[in-house]
N, C-alpha and C positions, 0 to 999 in steps of 0.2 A: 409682646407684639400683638397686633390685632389679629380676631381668626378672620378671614376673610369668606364671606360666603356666595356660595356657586351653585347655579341651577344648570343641573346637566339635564337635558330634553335628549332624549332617542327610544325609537320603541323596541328596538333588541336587549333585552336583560340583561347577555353576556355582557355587551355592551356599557351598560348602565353600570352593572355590579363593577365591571374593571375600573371606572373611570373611578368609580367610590373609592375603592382600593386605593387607586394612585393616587389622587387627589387627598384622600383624609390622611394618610398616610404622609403628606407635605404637611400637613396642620390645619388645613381648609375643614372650613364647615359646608357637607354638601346637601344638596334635593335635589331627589329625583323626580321625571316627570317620565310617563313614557307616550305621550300623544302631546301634538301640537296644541291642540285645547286645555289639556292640564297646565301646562307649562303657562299659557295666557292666565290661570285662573292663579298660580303659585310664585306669578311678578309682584315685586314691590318695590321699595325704595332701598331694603335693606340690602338689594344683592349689588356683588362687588364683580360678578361675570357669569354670562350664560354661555355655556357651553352645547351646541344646537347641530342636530343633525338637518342635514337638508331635505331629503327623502324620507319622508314618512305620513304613513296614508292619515286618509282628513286634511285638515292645516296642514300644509309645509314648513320648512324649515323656515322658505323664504316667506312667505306671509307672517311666521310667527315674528320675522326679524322686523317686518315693516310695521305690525301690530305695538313692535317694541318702541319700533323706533320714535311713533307717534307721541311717547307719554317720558322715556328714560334716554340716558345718554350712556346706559351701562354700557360695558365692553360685549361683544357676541362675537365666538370665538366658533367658525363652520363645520363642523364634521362634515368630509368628504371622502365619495368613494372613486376610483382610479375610473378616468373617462367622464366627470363631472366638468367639464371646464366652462360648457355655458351656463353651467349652476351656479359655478365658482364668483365666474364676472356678471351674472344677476345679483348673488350674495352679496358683493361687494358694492354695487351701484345702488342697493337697497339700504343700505349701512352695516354689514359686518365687516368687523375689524379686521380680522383675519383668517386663515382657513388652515388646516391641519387632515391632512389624506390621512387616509386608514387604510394598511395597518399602522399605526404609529409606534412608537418606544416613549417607556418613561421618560427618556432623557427630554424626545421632542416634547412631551404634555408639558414637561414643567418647563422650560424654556418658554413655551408658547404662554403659557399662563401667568407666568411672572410678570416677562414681557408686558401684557396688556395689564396688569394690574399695577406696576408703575407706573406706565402713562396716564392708566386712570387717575392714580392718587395724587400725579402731577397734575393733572388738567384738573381735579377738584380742587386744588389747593390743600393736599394732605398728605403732603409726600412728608417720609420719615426720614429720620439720620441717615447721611451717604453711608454707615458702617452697617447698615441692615442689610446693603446689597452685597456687602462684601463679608467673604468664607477666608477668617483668616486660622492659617494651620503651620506654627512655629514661621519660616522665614517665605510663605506664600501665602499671596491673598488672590482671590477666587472670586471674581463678579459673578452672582449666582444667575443672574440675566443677560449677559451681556459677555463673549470671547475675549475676554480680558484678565491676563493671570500676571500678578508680580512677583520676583522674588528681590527680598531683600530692596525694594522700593522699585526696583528697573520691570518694565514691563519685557514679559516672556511671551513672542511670537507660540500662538500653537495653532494647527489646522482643526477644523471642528471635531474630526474626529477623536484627536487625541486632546481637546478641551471639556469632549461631552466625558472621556472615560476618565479623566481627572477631576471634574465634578462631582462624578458618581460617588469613586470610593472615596474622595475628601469630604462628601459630606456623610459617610458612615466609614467613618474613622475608627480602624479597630475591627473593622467587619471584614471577612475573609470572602473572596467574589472567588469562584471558577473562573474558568475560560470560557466557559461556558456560560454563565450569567454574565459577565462582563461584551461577549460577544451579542449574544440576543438582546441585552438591555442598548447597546450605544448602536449596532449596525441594524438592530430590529428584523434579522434574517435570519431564518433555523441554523442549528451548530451543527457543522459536520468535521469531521477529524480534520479536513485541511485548515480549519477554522483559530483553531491553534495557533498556529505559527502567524497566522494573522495578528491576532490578541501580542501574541510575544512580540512584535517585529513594533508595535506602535509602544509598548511598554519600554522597550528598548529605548526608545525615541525619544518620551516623557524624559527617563532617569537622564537620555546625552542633555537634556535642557534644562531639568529641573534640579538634579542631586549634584553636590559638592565633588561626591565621588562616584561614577558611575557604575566602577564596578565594584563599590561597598555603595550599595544604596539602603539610606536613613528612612527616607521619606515612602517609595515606593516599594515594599520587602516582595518577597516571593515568600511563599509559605507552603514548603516542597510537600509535593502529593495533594495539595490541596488549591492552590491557587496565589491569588495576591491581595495587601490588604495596604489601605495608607498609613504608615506609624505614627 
């Protein structure tokens, strides 16, 4: 598959470093910029999405987006901070695609970013096999953009939250989550002991919809003292 590459613009490193993290860690090739000027000088044709904060001193986020918009049709995906909303509806009337508050969760980055990198490759005329968008795992298939799960060919209703946390471990398959990593990653809120019974009470819910048998479950194990993992 193609690497697809991504200019993340913000000038907080913490920042910068995480988005690296999540994003290469999908397969993306990324660059960083940490000034609005940088980011102007580190455009070109080869990139497949900017990823742009709004807020930041010199050039703005929204200048850099109108700068963009003057020469490319790339995707520009907002970083936003809580209380930004006439930012938000400038960002958009300028041309960004769409916006993403901070703090976010993996699950929202990669949704967000898929999201707009399919439409991009639709609108250029380079869209790949419908089977690239879909995560198939024995008798379930998993649109990795899109709240859409089958089993056995019938589509399976799930509410976001219990779509984002079957994403997650379907797509590391094999990999043991906490409650604790499964709760911070999909609700993107600190874990605290009641947090638990949260995690369990939607895991319950997956297996009544997804497993054969839900109190022998194949698909979704528990892996006692340690957490749960998809088989």
């Amino acid at each position: 598959m193609t690497q697809y590459k991504i200019l993340v613009v913000d000038d907080n490193a913490d920042i910068r470093e995480l988005l690296e993290i999540l994003l290469t860690s999908e397969g993306y090739a990324v660059t960083l910029a940490s000034s609005g000027e940088q980011a102007l000088q580190l455009l070109s044709p080869e990139l497949d999405l900017v990823i742009l904060d709004i807020m930041m001193p010199g050039i703005s986020g929204i200048r850099v987006c109108e700068a963009i918009r003057k020469q490319s049709n790339v995707p520009v995906l907002f970083l936003t901070a809580k209380g930004q909303d006439e930012d938000i509806s400038l960002g958009l009337r300028v041309g960004a695609d769409d916006y993403l508050p901070k703090p976010f969760s993996h699950a929202q980055l990669t949704a967000r970013v898929k999201s707009l990198l399919r439409r991009y490759r639709v609108y250029q005329g380079k869209s790949e096999p419908e089977e690239d968008e879909w995560l198939v795992r024995g008798p379930l298939r998993i649109n990795r953009t899109y709240n859409e799960v089958e089993k056995n060919g019938q589509p399976i209703d799930l509410p976001e939250l219990e779509y984002q946390m079957l994403l997650l471990m379907a797509s590391h398959a094999g990999r043991i989550f906490s409650a604790q990593s499964l709760y911070e990653s999909v609700w993107n809120e600190p874990y605290l002991y009641s947090s638990n019974g949260t995690v369990m009470v939607h895991i319950r819910k997956l297996r009544v919809k997804l497993e054969d048998d839900p109190q022998n479950p194949k698909l979704i194990q528990t892996v006692w003292g340690k957490g749960y993992r998809f088989g």
